[in-house]
N, C-alpha and C positions, 0 to 999 in steps of 0.2 A: 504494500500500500504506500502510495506516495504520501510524502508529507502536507502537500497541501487537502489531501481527501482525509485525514484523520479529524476526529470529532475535536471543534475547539471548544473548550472549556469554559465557564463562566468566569472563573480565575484568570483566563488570557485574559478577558474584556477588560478588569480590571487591574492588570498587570501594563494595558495599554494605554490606562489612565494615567498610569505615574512613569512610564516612557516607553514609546515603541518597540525602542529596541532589548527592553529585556523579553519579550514576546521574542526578537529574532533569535538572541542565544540561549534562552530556554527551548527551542523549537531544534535548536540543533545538538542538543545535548551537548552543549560546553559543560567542561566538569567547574563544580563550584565548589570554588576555597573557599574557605571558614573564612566567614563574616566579619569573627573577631568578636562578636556581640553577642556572646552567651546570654548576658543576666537578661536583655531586651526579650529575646528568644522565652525564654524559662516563664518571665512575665508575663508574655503573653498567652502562652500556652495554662499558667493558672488563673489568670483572669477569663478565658473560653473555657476551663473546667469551670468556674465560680456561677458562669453563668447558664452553663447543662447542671447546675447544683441548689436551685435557687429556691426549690422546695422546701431544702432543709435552713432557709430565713423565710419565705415569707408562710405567715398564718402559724408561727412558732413560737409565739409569746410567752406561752406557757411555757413551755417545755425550758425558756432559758428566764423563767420566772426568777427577780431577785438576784439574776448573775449580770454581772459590771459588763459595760460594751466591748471591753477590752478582752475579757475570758472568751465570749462570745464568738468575736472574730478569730482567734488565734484556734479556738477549736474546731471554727468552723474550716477554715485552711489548711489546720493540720490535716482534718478527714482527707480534704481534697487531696491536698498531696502527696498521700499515701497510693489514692488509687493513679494519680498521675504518674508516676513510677513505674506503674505499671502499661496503661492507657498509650503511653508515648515512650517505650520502651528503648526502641530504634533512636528517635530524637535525642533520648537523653543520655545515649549510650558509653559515650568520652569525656561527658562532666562528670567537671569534679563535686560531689558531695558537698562538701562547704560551698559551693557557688551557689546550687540551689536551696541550701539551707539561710542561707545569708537573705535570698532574693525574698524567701518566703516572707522572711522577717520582716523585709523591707515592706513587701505589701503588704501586711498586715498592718504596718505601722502609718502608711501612706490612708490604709481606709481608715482608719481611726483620725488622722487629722480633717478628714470630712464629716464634721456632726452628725450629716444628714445622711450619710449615706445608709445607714440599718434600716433608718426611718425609710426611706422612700422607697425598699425591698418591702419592708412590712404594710406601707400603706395600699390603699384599695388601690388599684392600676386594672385596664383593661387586659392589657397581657397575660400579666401575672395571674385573673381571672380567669383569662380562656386555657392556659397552660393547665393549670390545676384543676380544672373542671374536665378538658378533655384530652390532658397529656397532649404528648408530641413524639414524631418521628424524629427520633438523632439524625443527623446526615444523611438527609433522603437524597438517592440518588435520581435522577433521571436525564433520560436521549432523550433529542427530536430526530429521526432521523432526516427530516422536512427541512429544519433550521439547521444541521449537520454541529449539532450542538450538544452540550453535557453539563453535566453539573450538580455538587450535591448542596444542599440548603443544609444548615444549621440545624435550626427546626421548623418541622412542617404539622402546623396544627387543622385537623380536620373536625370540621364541628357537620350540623345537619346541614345546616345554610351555606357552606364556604370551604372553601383551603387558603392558608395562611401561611404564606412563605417568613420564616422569621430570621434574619441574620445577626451572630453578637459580633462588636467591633468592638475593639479594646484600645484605638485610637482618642483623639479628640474628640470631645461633642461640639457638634456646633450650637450654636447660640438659639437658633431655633430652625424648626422642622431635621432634615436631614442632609447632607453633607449629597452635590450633585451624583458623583462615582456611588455612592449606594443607592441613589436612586435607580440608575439604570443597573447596577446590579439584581437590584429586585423586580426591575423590570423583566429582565433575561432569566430569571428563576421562573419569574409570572409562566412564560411564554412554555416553558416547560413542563410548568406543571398543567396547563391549559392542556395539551397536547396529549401529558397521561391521565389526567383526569375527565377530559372532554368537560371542562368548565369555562369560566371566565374568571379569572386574580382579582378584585375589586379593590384590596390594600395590601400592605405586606405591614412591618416593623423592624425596627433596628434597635437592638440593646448597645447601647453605649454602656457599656459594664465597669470601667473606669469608674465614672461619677454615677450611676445606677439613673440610667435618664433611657425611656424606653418609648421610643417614639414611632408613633402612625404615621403613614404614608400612605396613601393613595398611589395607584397604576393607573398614570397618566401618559396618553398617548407621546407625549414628546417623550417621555421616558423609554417608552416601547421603540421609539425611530431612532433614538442615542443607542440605546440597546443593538441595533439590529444595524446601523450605520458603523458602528463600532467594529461589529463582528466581520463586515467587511474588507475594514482594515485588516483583522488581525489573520482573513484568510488572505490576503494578499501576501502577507510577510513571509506568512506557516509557506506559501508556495514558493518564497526567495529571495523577495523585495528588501532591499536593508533600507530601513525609515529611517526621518530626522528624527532628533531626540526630541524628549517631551520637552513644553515649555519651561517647565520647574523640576526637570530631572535632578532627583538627587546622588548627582555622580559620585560626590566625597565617599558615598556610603555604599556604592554602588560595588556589586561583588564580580562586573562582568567589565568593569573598569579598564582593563587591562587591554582584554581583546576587542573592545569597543576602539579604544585608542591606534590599538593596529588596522584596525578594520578604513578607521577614517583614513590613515595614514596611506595605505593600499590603493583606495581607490584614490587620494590626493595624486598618487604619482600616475596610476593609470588615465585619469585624463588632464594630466600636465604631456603625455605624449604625442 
């Protein structure tokens, strides 16, 4: 199978937000050197367990009746980290043990300078409603074969009325609604799940798990044409095209750094001929 006939990912679409070209050296299997950024890595990976975890805070009052906010989080983490150990075995395979014990600390110490942040797991929330009322799918997977696309959601909540695409991000919150790039990622979920389900996406949500901020979205057509205009691009690439960079690529951090810098230099001299 050629490389531009393989299924692209929901993950390219958004890999192509933040520069073309790690779409091009992911698609050719450049090998990737370590980052360098374990503790980022470690964080994020317990902040996306905290939030497939979130049962064990909200509607828990009782249970952590008369214990200090501070006992509360560090046991609630510790759980998590136990089973992440496990969960992400591969990932965590060449840390070192004090790194991830140090990180934990750190986040547990980071949600406790947020006041609010127990509060607004514990408060009434529509999510946090529909989660517990009708569970969810871990990491639902689904093809179009139609849209020559893949991808797996977070959580996928099916109630009588709906399916509900939900994705955690452990990033910034924006200040209000949703951050563009997760819009049309929930668009391109939408489209997938329309597809296996024979429905129609009406919203999706995004847990900003950081600051515990759990926001609706509506699937809006422009959303759906970013979505689908994107995927374009990123089948152009998959078939060989080498993009300009993104606007705000962040090269400093950037792990493909190296052979990007060869790549420009290559074709710099090919048509200097």
């Amino acid at each position: 199978m050629e490389n531009g006939d393989r299924k692209i990912k929901v993950s390219d679409l958004t890999q192509y937000g933040i520069c073309p070209r790690l779409v091009y050296f992911h698609a050719r299997e450049h090998s990737e050197p370590g980052s360098g950024n374990e503790r980022s890595m470690v964080e994020r990976i317990l902040l996306k367990e905290l939030a497939f975890n979130l049962y064990m805070i909200y509607g828990s009052e009782a249970e952590y009746e008369g214990t200090e906010q501070k006992e509360v989080v560090e046991r609630i983490i510790d759980d998590i980290a136990d089973d992440v150990k496990h969960v992400y075995k591969r990932e965590l395979s060449t840390l070192a043990a004090d790194v991830f014990d140090a990180v934990k600390l750190d986040l547990a110490s980071n949600i406790l300078k947020d006041s609010e942040w127990l509060n607004k797991i514990r408060a009434e929330n529509e999510l946090l409603v529909l989660q517990k009322v009708h569970g969810y799918d871990r990491e639902h997977t689904m093809v179009s074969e139609k849209l020559s696309l893949s991808g797996s959601v977070d959580k996928l909540i099916v109630t009588d009325d709906e399916v509900i695409p939900c994705m955690i991000k452990t990033g910034k919150c924006p200040e209000y609604s949703v951050w563009r790039s997760d819009r049309m990622q929930l668009a391109a979920y939408s489209m997938l799940i329309e597809a296996e389900f024979e429905t129609t996406v009406r919203r999706g949500f995004v847990e900003y798990i950081r600051t515990a901020e759990f926001r609706a979205c509506p699937i809006r057509r422009k959303d759906r044409a970013f979505a689908l205009q994107t995927l374009k691009h990123v089948k152009r690439i998959k078939r060989g095209a080498f993009p300009d960079k993104g606007a705000n690529a962040p090269c400093d951090n950037c792990i493909f750094l190296d052979q990007c810098e060869t790549r420009k230099t290559l074709l710099s001299m090919l048509f200097r001929k």
